[in-house]
C-alpha positions as CSV (number, residue, x, y, z in Angstrom):
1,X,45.0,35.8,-84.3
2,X,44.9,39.5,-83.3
3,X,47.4,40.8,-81.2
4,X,47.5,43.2,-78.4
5,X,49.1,47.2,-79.1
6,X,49.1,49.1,-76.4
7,X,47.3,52.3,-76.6
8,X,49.1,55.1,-75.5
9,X,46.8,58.3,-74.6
10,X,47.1,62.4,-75.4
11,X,46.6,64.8,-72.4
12,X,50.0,65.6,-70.8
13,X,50.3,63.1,-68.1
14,X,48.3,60.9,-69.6
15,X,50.6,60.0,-72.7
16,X,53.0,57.9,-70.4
17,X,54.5,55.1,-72.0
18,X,53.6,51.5,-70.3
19,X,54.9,48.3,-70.5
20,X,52.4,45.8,-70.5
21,X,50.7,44.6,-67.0
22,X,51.7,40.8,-67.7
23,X,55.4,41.7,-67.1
24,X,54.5,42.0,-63.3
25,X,54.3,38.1,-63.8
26,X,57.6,37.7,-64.7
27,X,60.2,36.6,-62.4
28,X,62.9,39.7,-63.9
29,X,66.7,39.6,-63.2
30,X,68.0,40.7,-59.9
31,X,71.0,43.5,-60.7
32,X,72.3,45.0,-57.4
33,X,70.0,43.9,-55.5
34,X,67.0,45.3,-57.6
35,X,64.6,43.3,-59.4
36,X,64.2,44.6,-63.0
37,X,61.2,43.2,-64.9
38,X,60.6,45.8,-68.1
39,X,63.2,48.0,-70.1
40,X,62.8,50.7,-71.7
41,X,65.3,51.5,-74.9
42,X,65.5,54.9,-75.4
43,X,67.5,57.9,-74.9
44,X,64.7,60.3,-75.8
45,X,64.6,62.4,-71.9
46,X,60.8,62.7,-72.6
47,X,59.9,59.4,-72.9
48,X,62.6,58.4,-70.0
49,X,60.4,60.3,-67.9
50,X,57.0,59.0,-68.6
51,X,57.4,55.5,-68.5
52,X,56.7,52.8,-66.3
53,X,59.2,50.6,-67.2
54,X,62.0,49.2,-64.3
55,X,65.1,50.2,-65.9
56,X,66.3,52.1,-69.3
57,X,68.9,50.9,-71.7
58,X,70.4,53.9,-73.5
59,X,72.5,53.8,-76.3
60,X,73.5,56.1,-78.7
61,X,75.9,55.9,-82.0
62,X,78.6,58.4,-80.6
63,X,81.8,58.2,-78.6
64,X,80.5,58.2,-75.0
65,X,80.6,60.9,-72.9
66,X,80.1,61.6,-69.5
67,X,77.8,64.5,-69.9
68,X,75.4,62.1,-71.5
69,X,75.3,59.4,-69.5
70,X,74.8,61.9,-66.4
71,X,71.9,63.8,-68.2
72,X,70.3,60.0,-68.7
73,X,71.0,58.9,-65.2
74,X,69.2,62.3,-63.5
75,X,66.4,61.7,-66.1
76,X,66.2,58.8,-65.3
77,X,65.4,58.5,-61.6
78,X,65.9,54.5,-62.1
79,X,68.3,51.7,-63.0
80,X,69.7,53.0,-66.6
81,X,72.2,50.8,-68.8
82,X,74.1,52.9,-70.9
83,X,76.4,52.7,-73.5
């Protein structure tokens, strides 16, 4: 059986990270309103940026802190789920 790894390209905007295109089948969860089919779990600001993914889930292995959380959520520029 072979199995499907997604190939992620090199030149600057190219490299984005993306969730594969039979997600947008899925049905998702509805969270506020918003219907989030693909996370993304990461709190690397880079990768936040160049993804397609609906929503992030962020957790690191400190005591939280606001300054964190905030840098994630304006990174973001989507639903993020942090801890």
């Amino acid at each position: 059986m072979e199995r499907n790894i997604p190939v992620f390209g090199s030149r600057l905007r190219n490299n984005i990270v993306t969730v594969p295109e039979v997600i947008s089948q899925c049905s998702g969860i509805r969270v506020f309103g918003q219907s989030i089919k693909s996370f993304l779990f990461s709190t690397d600001v880079a990768i936040i940026r160049n993804t397609n993914a609906n929503a992030i889930i962020a957790v690191y292995p400190f005591i939280p802190q606001p300054v964190i959380s905030n840098a994630l959520i304006l990174a973001a520029e989507k639903p993020i789920f942090a801890e």
